[in-house]
N, C-alpha and C positions, 0 to 999 in steps of 0.2 A: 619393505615397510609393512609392518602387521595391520591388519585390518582392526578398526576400532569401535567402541559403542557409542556410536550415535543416534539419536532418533531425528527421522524425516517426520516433519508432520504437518496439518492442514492448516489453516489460521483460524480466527478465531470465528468465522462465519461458514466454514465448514467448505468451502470452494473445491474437495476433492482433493483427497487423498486420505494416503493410511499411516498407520505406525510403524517404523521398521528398526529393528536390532540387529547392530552388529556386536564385534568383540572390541575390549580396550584397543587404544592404538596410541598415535604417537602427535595429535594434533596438540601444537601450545595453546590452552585454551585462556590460560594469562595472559599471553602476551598479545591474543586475538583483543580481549578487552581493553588490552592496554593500547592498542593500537587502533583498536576505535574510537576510543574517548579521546585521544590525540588527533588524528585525521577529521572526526564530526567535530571535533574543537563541542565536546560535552563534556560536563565538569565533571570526575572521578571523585566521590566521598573520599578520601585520602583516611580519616579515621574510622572510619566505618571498613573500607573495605580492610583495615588494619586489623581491627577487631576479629574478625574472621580467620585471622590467619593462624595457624598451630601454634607458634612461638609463640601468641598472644594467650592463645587460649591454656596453654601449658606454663605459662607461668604463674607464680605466685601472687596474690594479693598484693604483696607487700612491692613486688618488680613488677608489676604489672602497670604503671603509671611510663615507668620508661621504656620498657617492651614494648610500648604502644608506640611511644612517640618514635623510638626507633624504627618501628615497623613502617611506621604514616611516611617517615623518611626515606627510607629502602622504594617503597611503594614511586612514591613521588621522582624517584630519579629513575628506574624502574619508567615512569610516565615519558619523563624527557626524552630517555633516549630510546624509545618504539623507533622504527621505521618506516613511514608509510611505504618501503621498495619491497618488505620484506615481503616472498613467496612465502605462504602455506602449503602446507601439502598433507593431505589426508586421505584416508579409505571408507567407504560410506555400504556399508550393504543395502543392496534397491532390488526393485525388480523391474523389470519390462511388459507391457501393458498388451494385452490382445490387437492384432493385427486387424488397421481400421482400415476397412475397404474401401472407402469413399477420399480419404485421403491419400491411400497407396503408403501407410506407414508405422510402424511402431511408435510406441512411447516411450523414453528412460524418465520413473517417475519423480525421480526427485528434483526435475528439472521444470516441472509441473508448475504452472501458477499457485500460489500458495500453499507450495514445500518450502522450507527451512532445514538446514540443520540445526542440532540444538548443544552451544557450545558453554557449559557450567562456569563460573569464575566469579571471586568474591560472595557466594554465596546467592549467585544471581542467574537469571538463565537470558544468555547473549542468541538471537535467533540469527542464522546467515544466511544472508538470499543473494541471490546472482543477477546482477543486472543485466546479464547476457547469456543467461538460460537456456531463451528459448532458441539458442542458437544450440544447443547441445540436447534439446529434448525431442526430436526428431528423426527415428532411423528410418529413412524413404527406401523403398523398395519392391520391385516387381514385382506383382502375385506368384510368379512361379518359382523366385528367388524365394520368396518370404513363406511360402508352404514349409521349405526342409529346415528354413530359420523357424519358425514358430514350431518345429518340431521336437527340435535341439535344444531351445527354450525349455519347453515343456519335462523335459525329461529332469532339466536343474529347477523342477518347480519355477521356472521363470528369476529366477534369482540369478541376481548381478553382483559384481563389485563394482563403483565408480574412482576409478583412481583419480582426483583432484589436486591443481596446483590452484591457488586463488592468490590476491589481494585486497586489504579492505583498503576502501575506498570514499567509504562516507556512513549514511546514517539514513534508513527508510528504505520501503519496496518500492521499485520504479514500478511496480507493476500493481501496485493498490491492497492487493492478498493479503500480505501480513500485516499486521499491525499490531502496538504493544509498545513493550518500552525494550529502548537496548535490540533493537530492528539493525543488525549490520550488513551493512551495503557491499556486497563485494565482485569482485570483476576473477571469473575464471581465466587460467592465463594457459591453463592445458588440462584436455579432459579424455580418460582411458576408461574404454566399457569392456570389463574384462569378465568371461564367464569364471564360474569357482574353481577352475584345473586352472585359474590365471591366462588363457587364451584372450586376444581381442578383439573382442567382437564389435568394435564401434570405436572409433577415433575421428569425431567430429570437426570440423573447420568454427570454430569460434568467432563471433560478431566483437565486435569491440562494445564497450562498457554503452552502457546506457538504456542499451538496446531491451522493449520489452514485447509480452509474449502478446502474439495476435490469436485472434478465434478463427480466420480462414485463413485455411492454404494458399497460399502466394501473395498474402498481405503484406505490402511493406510495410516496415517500421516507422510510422508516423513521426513528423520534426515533432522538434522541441518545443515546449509552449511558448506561444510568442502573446504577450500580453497586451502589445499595441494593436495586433491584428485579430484579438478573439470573441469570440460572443457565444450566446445561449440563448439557442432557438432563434437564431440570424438576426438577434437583438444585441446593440454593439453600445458602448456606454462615449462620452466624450461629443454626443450629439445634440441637435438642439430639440427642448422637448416640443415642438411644436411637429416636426418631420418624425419624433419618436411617437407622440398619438397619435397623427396619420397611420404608421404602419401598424401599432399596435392592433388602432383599433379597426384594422381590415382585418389582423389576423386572427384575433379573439375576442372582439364584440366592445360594448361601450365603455367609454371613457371616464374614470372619475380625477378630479385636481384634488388634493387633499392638502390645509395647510401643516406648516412645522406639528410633531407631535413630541411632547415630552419625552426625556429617554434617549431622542435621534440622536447620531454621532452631530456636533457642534456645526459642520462645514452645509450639514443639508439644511432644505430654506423649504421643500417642500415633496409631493409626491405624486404620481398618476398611477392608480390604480386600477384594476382589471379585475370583477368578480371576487374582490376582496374577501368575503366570507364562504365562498365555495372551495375551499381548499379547510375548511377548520373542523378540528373533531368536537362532534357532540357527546360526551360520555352518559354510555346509557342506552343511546340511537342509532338509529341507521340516517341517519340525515347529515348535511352537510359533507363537505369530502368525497362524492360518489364517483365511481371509477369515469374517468372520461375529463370530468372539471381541469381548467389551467385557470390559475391564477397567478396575474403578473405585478408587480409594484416595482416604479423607477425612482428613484432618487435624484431631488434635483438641486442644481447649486444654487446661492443669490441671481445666478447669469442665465437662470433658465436652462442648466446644461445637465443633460442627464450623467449621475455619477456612479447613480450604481443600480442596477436590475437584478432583479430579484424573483425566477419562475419558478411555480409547484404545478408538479401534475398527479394524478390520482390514479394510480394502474388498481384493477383489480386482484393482480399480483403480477410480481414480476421477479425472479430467482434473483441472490446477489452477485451470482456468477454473472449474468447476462449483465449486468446493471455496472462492473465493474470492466468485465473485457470491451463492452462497448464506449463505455469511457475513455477506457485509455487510448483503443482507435482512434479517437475523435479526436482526445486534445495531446496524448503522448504521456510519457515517463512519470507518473507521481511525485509532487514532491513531498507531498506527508498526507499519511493515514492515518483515520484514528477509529476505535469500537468503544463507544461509550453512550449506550440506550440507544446507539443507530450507527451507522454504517458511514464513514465520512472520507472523502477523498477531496485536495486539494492543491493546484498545478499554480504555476508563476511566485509574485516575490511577497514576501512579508506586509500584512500593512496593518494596522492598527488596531489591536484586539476589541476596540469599541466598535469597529466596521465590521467585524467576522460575524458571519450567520449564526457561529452557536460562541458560547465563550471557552466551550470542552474540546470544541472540533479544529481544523487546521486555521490558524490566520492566515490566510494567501488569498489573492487580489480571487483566484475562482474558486471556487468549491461547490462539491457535489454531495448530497445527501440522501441516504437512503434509510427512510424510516416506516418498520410495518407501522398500522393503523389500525390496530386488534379496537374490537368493541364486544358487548356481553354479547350479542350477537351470534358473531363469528366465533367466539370460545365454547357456546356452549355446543353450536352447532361442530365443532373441530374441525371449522374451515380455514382455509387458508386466508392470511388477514390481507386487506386493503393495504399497499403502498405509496407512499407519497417520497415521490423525488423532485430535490431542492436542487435547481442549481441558481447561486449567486455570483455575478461577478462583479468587481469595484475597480473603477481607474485608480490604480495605484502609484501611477506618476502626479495624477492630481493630492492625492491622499499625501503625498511626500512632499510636493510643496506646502499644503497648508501649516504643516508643522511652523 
């Protein structure tokens, strides 16, 4: 199997990594899409991706109305019969990362929190991430083994080959990094780290699907999100707000009751608030928002029953790397990302785009946001801007009954 040109690369907030080229090779990169859009059950433009295709574009004016429809046709049965069983198999050129001391181990980087490959089709660019990555980005080993390894490295400029089998699986990085559209989810099912004479330098034990990457050595794999049992900042929603201001307000100071405000989703009847205006940008100032501030808002039903909480806090800065792998620590596997004027991660199930923190960001019962806080201030000065992270969660069992 010839090695092919693919680029590994970083997502969209920079989380580390580089660019790497190899040469054409032999991955179907149609039938990867095709069998995304089948699997994530995401609808496939059928005329549009029709458009795109040579037999469309090489015909005439005149056949060009049924070249299409032919084409939309081909396409669509082409859709039906994808596989979600089908093995991938491709060659990715990477390299291997400088021997870290503190962990006793190498890198394979394309296995990296926010690498992708990058797979072309209908005109579109399809990213594939591994949900069980970090079970293959890890070569551990001795110091005194990993001297004549990192020697031998050295001499192939550190350059690999990664020989891949995969499956797609679904739709999103479990692990927060990538984000975009057309994010394909896939589960390695065999992995060869082979140097450029094709020798093997790494044949990995692979974790089953789901699994994502941690920031310390011997981290387990955090469960899955469990929605009945979660909270933010050991504020849990489904309580009475009476026992929710007690704790609040030992943990972050006084109390305010705020009635219904226009706008609110229909189900809320009211709110308790916590330093409400210390979390808010002044444009212009350095005031309000100053690193340290929390501010919390609950959401309560007719029953007095908190439904949904809602914490910011104010770092003076805080990397997106850190702000992402300690997330997923916390609450596990991502189920949707998204980079649109900030940084947004979001775990458990669907609920009502009028409950979601932002209306661009994930609808899911938690979500976590990470938004700089630049002011003239900070720009002119070319500092590093002020952070505010959001996280919100909503009982989405409630939210599903009031339908």
């Amino acid at each position: 199997m010839s090695a092919r040109t693919l680029t590994v690369v970083a997502a969209l907030l920079a989380l580390g990594g580089n660019v790497a080229h190899a040469q054409e090779g032999e991955l179907d990169d149609r039938l990867v899409a095709l069998t995304y859009h089948k699997v994530a059950s995401k609808p496939l433009d059928l005329q549009a991706a029709a458009e795109q295709s040579e037999v469309v574009r090489r015909a005439s004016n005149f056949d060009r109305p049924d070249a299409l429809r032919a084409e939309a046709e081909r396409i669509g049965r082409e859709l039906s019969a994808a596989d979600p069983r089908h093995e991938f198999s491709v060659r990715v050129t990477d390299n291997i990362s400088e021997y870290d001391h503190a962990r006793g181990e190498f890198s394979v980087s394309l296995f990296k929190p926010g690498m992708y490959v990058q797979s072309p089709s209908f005109r579109q660019q399809y990213m594939i991430v591994f949900d069980n990555a970090e079970s293959a980005r890890a070569i551990a080993m001795p110091k005194e083994q990993a001297r004549a390894f990192d020697a031998r490295l050295n001499q192939a400029g550190r350059g690999v080959v990664d020989e891949i089998r995969f499956r797609v699986v679904g739709d999103g990085d479990p692990s927060g990094a990538v984000t975009g559209q057309n994010v394909v989810r896939a589960t390695l099912t065999s992995v060869r780290v082979l140097d450029r004479a094709g020798a093997v330098l790494f044949t990995p034990t692979l974790a089953p699907g789901a699994a994502v990457a941690s920031s310390s050595p011997g981290t387990a794999t955090p469960p899955a999100f469990d929605a009945a049992r979660a909270d933010v900042a050991g504020l849990r929603v489904g309580v009475k707000a009476k026992d929710f201001e007690s704790t609040v307000g030992r943990l972050f100071g006084k109390v305010s009751r705020v009635n219904r405000s226009e706008g609110w989703y229909p189900g809320y009847a009211a709110a308790l608030e916590v330093n409400s205006m210390g979390c808010m940008s002044i444009p212009g100032r350095r005031q309000g928002g100053e690193p340290g501030n929390v501010c919390v808002t609950a959401y309560l039903d007719g029953d007095d029953i908190v439904r949904g909480v809602r914490i910011e806090r104010m770092f003076s800065f805080v990397d997106p790397e850190t702000f992402r792998s300690t997330l997923v620590r916390r609450y596990g596997p991502v189920a949707s990302a998204k980079e649109a004027g900030s940084y947004q991660l979001g775990w458990g199930p669907e609920i009502d785009a009028h409950l979601a923190y932002g209306s661009s960001g994930p609808h899911t019962a938690l979500t976590a946001t990470y938004a700089a806080d630049e002011d003239m201030m900070s720009r002119s000065l070319n500092a590093a801007p002020r952070i505010r992270v959001t996280l919100q969660l909503v009982d989405a069992g409630w939210a599903v009954a009031k339908k």
